[in-house]
C-alpha positions as CSV (number, residue, x, y, z in Angstrom):
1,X,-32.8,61.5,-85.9
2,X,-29.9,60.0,-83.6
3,X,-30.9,57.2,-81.2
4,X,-30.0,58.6,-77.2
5,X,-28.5,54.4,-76.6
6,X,-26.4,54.6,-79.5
7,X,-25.0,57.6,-78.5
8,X,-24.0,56.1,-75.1
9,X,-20.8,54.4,-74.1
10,X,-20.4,50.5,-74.3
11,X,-22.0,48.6,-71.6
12,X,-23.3,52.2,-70.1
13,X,-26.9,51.7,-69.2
14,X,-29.6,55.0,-69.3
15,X,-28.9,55.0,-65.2
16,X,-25.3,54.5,-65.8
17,X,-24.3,57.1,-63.5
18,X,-25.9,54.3,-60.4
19,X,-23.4,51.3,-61.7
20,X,-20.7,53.3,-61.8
21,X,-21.4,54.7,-58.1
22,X,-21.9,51.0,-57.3
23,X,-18.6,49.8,-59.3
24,X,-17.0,52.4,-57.2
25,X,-18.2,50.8,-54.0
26,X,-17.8,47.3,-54.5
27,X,-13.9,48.3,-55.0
28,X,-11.5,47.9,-52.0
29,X,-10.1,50.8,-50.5
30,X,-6.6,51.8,-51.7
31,X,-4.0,53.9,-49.4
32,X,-5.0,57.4,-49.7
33,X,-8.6,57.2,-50.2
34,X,-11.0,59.0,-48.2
35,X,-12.2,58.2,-44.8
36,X,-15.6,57.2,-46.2
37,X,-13.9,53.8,-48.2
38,X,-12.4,52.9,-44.5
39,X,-13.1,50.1,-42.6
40,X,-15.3,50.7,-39.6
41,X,-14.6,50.3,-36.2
42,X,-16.4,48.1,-35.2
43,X,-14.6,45.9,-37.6
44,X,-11.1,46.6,-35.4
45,X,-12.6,45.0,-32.4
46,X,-13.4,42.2,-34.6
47,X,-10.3,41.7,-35.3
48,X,-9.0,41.8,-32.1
49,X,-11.6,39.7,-30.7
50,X,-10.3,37.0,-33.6
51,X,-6.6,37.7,-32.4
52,X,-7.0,36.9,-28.9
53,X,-9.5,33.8,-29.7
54,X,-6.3,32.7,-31.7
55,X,-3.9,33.3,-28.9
56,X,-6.0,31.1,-26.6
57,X,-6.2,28.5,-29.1
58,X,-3.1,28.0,-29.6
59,X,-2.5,28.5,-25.7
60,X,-4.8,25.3,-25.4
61,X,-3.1,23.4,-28.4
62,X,0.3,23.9,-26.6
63,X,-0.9,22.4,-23.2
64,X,-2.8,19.6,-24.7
65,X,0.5,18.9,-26.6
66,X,2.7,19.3,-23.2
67,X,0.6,17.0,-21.4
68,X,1.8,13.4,-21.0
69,X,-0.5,11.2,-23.2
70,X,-1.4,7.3,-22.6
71,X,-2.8,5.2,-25.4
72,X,-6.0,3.3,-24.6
73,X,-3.9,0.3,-24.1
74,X,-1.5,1.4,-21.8
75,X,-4.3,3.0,-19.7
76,X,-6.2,-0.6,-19.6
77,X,-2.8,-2.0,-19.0
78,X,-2.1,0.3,-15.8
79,X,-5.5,0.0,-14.4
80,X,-5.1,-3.8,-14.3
81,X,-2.1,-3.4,-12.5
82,X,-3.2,-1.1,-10.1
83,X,-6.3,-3.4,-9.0
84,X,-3.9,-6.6,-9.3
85,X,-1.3,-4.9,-7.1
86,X,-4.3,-4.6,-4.8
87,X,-5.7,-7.7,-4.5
88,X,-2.1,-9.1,-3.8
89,X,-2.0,-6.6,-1.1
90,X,-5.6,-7.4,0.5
91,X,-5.0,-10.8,0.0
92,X,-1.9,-11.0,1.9
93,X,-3.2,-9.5,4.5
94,X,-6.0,-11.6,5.0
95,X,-3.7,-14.8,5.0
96,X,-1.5,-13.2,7.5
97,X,-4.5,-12.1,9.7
98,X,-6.1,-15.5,9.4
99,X,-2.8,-17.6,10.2
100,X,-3.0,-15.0,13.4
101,X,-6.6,-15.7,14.5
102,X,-5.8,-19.5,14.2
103,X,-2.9,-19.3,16.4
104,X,-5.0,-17.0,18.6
105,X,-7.9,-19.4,19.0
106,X,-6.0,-22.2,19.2
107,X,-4.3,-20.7,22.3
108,X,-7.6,-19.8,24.0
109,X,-8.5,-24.1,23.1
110,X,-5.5,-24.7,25.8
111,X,-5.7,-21.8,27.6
112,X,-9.2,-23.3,28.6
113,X,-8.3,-26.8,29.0
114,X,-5.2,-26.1,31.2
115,X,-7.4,-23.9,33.6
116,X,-9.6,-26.5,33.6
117,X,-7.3,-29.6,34.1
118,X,-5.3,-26.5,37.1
119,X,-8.8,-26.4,38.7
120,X,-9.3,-30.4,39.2
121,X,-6.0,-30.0,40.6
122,X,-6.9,-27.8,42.8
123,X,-10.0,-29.4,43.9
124,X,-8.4,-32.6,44.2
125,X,-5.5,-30.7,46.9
126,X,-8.7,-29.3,49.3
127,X,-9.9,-32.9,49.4
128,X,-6.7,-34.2,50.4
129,X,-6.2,-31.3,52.5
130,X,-10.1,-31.7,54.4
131,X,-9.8,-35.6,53.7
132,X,-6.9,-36.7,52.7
133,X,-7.7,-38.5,49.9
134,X,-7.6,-38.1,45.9
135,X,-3.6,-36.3,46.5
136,X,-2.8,-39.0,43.5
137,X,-5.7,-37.6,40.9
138,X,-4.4,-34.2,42.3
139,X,-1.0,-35.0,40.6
140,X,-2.6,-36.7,37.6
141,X,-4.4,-33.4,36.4
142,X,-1.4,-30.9,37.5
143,X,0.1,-33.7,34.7
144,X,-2.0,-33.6,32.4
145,X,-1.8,-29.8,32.4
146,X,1.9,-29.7,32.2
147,X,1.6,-31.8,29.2
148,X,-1.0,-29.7,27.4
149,X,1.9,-27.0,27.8
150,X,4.6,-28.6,26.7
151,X,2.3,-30.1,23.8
152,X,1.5,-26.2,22.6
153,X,4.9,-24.9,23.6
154,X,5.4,-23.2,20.3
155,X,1.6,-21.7,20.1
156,X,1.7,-20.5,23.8
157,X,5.2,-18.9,23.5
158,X,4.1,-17.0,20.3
159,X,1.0,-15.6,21.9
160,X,2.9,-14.7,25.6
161,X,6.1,-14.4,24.9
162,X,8.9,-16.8,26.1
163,X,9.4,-15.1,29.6
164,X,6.0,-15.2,30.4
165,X,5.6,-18.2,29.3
166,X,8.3,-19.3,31.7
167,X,7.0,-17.8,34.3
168,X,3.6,-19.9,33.7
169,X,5.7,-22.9,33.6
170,X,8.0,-22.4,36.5
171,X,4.1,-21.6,38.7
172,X,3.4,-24.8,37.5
173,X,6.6,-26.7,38.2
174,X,6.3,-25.4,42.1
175,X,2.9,-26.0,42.6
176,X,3.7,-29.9,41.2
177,X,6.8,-30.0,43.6
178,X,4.6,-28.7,46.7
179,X,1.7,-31.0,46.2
180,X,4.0,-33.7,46.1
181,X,6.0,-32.9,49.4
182,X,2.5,-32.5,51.1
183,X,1.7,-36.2,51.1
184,X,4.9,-37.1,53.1
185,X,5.3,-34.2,55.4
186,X,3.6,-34.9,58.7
187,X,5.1,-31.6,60.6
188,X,2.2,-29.3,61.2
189,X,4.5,-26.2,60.4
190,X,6.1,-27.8,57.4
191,X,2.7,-28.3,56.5
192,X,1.1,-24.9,56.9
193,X,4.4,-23.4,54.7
194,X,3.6,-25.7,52.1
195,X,-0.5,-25.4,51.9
196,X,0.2,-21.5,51.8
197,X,3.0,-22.2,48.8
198,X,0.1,-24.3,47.2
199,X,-2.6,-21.6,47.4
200,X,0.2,-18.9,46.0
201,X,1.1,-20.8,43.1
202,X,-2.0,-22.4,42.3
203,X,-3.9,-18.9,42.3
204,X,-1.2,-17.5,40.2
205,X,-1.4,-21.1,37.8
206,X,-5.1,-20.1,36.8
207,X,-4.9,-16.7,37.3
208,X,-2.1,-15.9,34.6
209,X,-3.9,-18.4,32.3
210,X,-7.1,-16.2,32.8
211,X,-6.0,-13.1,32.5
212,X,-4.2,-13.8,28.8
213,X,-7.2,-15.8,27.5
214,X,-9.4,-12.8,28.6
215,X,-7.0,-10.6,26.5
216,X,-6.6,-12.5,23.6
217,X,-10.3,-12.8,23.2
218,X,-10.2,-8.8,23.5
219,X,-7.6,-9.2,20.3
220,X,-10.4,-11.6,18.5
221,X,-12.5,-9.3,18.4
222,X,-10.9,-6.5,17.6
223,X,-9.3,-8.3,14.8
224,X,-12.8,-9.1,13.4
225,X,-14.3,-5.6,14.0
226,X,-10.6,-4.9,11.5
227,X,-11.8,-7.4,8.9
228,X,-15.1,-6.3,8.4
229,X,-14.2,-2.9,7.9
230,X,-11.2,-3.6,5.2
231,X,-13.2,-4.4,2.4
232,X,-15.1,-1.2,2.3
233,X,-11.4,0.9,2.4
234,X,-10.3,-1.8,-0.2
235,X,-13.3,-0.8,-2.6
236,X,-12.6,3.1,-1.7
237,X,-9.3,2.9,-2.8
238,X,-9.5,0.5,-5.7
239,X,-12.3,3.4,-7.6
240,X,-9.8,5.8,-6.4
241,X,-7.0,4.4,-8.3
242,X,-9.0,3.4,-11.3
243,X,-10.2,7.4,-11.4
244,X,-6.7,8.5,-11.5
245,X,-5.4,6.2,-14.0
246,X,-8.2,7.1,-16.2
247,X,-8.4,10.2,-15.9
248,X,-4.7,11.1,-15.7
């Protein structure tokens, strides 16, 4: 009586017919096999799915390799530039705006005091004029006010300009030569020529004074309302350029 196992092949099992099928399927397909060993379709789209996720990548590789690069150091190094470049520029600006308002206030400290000295003056003239007396502390404040020009030429010049400020000065110088001629002219019409003169030039005197003081004051506080709002653009502009340079 013959054993059924013995008679089988090596390494065939009693359901040897199911390994085989499954040896069979396990097998990549060869060129020429049927159409049920083909890959599926779906398995194509896969594929070209992966192939266009590889053409991006290396798209993106490309452009990240194109684009300039800055080591850490050289971005710390150009941001500390930037806001040093900055601050010299704010700073500079604020020195130069400062040395103006100090020339600017400085002229409004005579522009003040020559009106003032131009209206004792003045006073001084209608006493004479009503009274005839005080002509001589007339003179002494027209002098004192000439002086306080002459004192602050430079300052004065600056802020008017050198032909006004010779116009100012040449108001002055007839008003001085006027007041004196009117203490030793005794002619009645010599006398109503030079009190009208006297009025012209010393309404001009304090009017030209006034007028530039008013505007410079104007200029003070514009200049101000400028300060104030510089900082804020200062900040504005220092994050922008810090966001560039760390960014780009």
């Amino acid at each position: 009586m013959t054993n059924d196992h013995h008679g089988d092949r090596p390494g065939q099992t009693p359901n040897g017919r199911e390994e085989e099928d499954h040896k069979v399927w396990l097998e990549p397909p060869v060129p020429g096999a049927s159409s049920a060993s083909r890959p599926a379709p779906s398995d194509f789209f896969g594929a070209a799915r992966d192939g266009e996720l590889a053409t991006k990548i290396a798209f993106e590789k490309k452009r990240l390799t194109e684009r300039p690069t800055f080591r850490i150091r050289t971005r710390l190094t150009l941001s500390f530039l930037a806001v040093f470049s900055l601050c010299v520029v704010i700073t500079a600006w604020i020195i130069y705006t400062l040395s103006q308002l100090e020339d600017k206030i400085h002229f409004l400290e005579v522009a003040d005091s020559y009106v003032s000295e131009v209206q004792q003056a003045r006073r001084f003239e209608k006493n004479y004029l009503l009274y005839g007396t005080n002509l001589d502390d007339a003179l002494e404040h027209l002098a004192k006010a000439k002086a306080k020009l002459a004192l602050n030429r430079d300052t004065a010049e600056h802020i008017l300009g050198t032909e006004k400020f010779e116009l100012l000065s040449r108001h002055v110088q007839d008003y001085e030569r006027f007041l004196s001629r009117l203490g030793t002219t005794s002619d009645p019409t010599a006398r109503a020529e030079i009190e009208a003169a006297l009025r012209l030039h010393g309404s001009q005197m304090v009017t030209f004074a006034m007028d530039f003081a008013w505007k410079e004051r104007q200029a003070i506080d514009r200049t101000f309302l400028l300060a104030r709002r510089v900082p804020f653009v200062f900040l504005v502009v220092l994050l922008g350029t810090i966001l560039v340079v760390t960014l780009f």
